[in-house]
C-alpha positions, 0 to 999 in steps of 0.5 A: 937488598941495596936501597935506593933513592932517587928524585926528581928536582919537582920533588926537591922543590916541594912548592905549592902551584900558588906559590909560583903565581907570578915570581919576580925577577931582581931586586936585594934582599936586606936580612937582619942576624943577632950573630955574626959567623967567625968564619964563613968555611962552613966546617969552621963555624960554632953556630949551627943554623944560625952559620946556616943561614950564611953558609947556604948563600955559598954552598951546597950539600949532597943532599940537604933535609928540608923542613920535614925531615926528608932526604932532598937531592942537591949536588947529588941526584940520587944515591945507594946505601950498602945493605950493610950500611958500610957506605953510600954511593952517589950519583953527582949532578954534572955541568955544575960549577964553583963560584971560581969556575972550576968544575964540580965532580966526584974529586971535588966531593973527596976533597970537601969530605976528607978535609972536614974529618981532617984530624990535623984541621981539628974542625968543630963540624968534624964531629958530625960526620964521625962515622965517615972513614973515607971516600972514593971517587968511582967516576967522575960523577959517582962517589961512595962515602965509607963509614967505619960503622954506620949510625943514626947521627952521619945523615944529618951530619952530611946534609949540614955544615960539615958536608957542604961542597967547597972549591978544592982550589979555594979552599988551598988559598989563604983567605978562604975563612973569609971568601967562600966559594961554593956552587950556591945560589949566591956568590960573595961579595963583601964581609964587613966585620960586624956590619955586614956579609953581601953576596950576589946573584950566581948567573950560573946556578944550576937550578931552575924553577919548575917554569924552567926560569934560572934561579935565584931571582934576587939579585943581591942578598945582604945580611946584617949583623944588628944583636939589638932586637929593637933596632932589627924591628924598627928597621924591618918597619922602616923597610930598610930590612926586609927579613928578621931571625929571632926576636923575643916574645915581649915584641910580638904584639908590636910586630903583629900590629904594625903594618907591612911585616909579619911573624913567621914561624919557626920549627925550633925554639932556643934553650937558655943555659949555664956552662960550668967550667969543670976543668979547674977551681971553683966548678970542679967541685960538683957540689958547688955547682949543684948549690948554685944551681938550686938558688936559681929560680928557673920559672920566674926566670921563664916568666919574665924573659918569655911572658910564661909562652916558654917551657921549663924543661929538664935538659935542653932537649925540646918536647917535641924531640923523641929523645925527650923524657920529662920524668927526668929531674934537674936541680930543684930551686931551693933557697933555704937549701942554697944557702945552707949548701954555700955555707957547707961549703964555706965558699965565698968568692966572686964568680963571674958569670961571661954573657954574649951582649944580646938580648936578652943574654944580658937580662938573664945573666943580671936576674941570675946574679941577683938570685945567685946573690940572695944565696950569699954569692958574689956575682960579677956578670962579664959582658963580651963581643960574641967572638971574644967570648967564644974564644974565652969560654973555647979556651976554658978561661970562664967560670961559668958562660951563659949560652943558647942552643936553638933546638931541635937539631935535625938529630940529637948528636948534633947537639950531645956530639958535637958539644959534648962529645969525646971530640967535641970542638965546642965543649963550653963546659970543658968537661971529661969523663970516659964514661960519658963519651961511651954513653954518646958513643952507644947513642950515635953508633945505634940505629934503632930508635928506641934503643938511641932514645934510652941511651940518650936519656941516659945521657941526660940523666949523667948531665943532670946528675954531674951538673954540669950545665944549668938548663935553664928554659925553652922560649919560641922565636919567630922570624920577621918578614915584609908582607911582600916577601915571597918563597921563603923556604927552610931546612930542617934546621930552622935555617933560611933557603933564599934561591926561590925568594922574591917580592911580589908587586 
């Protein structure tokens, strides 16, 4: 039987009536990001959601997941998947347009898809969406989407960075990195590198609200790049930001106390954690990467950088995620044992730890380096631009990177395939092994849940025991938003949905 799901636009909304009391027209949003997106192709990002929270001013997906999960229409409004699961067919929105004017149709889906599994492109996203082969145009408006294997991971892949629509015509021009041109909500003004990104108000939009009133209400929106967490705070309390991502556990009380902004919740965490580069000397040496690992104390780590309100956690996966299995064990902190390994191996020269300069990056790096020095080692903490670093550790030019993952992803391939993967475009421990990408291989190719849990936990287990990352805790982030800051929506992803956003009087 051919299932098939269709909605209406009602639906996609998923607004409460209270919320469309009196929505306001115009103004600027001024938002505040710690990142800042090496590109604005969406398929060229490294940051998942937090490149979201740029790319879904510009574009639009078939589909997208919104905050519970569930498949909402967007450039499609309805859709088919084969009984067996070979393809899905898509009915398309018509009278759409991109930002440049030119028409949004079935050629314009082919495009956007087949360049993100371009081969010759070597995109980071095209990992997400592994599963696609190929797409036909069947009409005008209705394209199908072949897959060589359907599995659990080519939803979510479609309905993030890697299938989101671009402008055929843009995207051919040199330039389109830096001038995106979708069919979203806002269209692009002007990227001043870390400063800013602005954007507009697209008047030909194609949604409205359920009044029928065009969307977006906000004229402008801008998105400035502040890493500081205090000064992203004393701005939102000035009033000159109005909406803030991710500030750290030790501002909450001050934001809580302070008038006119307020905390908002957000549905996932970020997992702090070491990359080992296993492709050269010293960190090709997998015992040396388990004696470092156990002069790590994870917990007083916790304890300090998140006030005890985060979670040790054996892999970067979140309890919350089904995959998720706390019987698995990481390297345990032993002192005596670190030195002793250390010494085994009569290891010692400088390593050097490369650290993004945010908070509160820079603070776990230099704890990690005095514990690292405890055991005997010599540490240097190297603080970087995040670019420059991304570049360096993309290269396999570290010893060992400190990075973030915000988790849960919308499906555990978003993190163990595309970081860890076979074609991983962000493998930040340059790490390879056949028998590892078979494991992920098995867990993206299966369907039924609990056969994906077992093998993603198998996944796990390889990490763990090869240590080739050191995870090291989960902390909770919240947003900061203007008390007069209304309709703020998100994906699945934790990332902003700005067309319903207004202030109120």
């Amino acid at each position: 039987m051919i299932r098939a799901i269709a909605f209406g636009l009602a639906l996609a909304v998923g607004i409460s009536p209270a919320a469309w009391a009196q929505p306001l027209q115009g103004g600027e949003l001024v938002a505040a990001s710690d990142l800042e997106p090496v590109s604005l192709d969406p398929i060229f990002g490294n940051a998942p959601s937090i490149d979201g929270n740029y790319y879904n001013l510009f574009y639009d997906n078939l589909f997208y997941l919104d905050a519970d999960s569930v498949m909402q229409p967007e450039l499609a409004t309805s859709w088919t998947i084969a009984e067996d699961g070979s393809s899905m067919t898509f009915q398309l929105r018509e009278g759409v347009t991109f930002h440049d004017g030119t028409p949004f149709n079935a050629a314009a889906v082919e495009y956007s898809i087949e360049r993100a599994i371009d081969p010759a492109l070597n995109a980071p996203h095209s990992t997400d969406i592994s599963a696609v082969s190929s797409v036909d145009v069947l009409s005008e408006y209705e394209v199908r989407i072949n897959f060589d294997g359907f599995n659990g991971a080519v939803i979510p892949g479609l309905a993030n960075e890697a299938g989101m629509i671009v402008s055929p015509t843009a995207a051919q021009k040199e330039g389109f990195s830096r001038h995106p041109v979708g069919t979203g909500p806002f269209r692009f003004v002007d990227w001043r590198s870390g400063d800013r990104v602005v954007a507009e108000r697209n008047p030909d939009y194609w949604r409205n609200d359920n009044k029928g009133d065009a969307l977006p209400y906000l004229d402008n929106v801008t998105i400035r790049i502040i890493p500081n967490t205090a000064v992203k705070i004393l701005e939102a309390r000035s009033g000159e930001v109005q909406l803030v991502d991710t500030v750290q556990v030790q501002d909450f009380p001050a934001i809580e106390a302070a008038e006119g902004i307020e905390l908002i919740k957000k549905p996932t965490g970020i997992h702090q954690f070491l990359a080992f580069n296993t492709s050269k000397s010293p960190f090709d040496n997998v015992e040396l990467r388990r004696a470092v690992l156990m002069a790590i104390d994870r917990a007083a780590i916790e304890k300090v950088v998140s006030k005890g309100y985060g979670t040790l956690t054996p892999t970067l996966v979140p309890p919350s995620e089904f995959i998720y299995d706390d019987s698995l064990e990481p390297t345990p902190f032993d002192l005596d044992s670190a030195i002793a390994a250390r010494k085994a191996l009569g290891f010692n020269e400088t390593i050097t730890i490369s650290v993004i300069q945010r908070d509160p990056d820079t603070q776990i790096a230099q704890i990690i380096q005095a514990m690292l020095g405890q055991a005997g080692y010599d540490v240097k903490v190297e603080i970087m631009e995040r670019g420059a670093w991304v570049e360096n550790v993309r290269a396999a030019n570290h010893e060992i990177g400190l990075l973030r993952i915000n988790v849960p992803r919308i499906d555990p391939s978003m993190i163990f395939t595309s970081l860890m993967g076979r074609n991983a475009g962000l493998n930040f421990a340059a790490f390879h092994d056949e028998g590892f990408y078979d494991l992920i291989d098995a867990a993206d190719a299966a369907v039924d849940r609990e056969v994906r849990r077992e093998l993603y936990i198998d996944v796990q287990k390889f990490l763990l025991d090869q240590a080739v990352y050191g995870f090291l805790f989960l902390r909770p982030i919240r947003d900061v938003a203007a008390t007069n800051l209304e309709g703020l929506r998100r994906e699945a992803s934790g990332t902003w949905l700005l067309d319903e956003v207004y202030f109120s009087e």
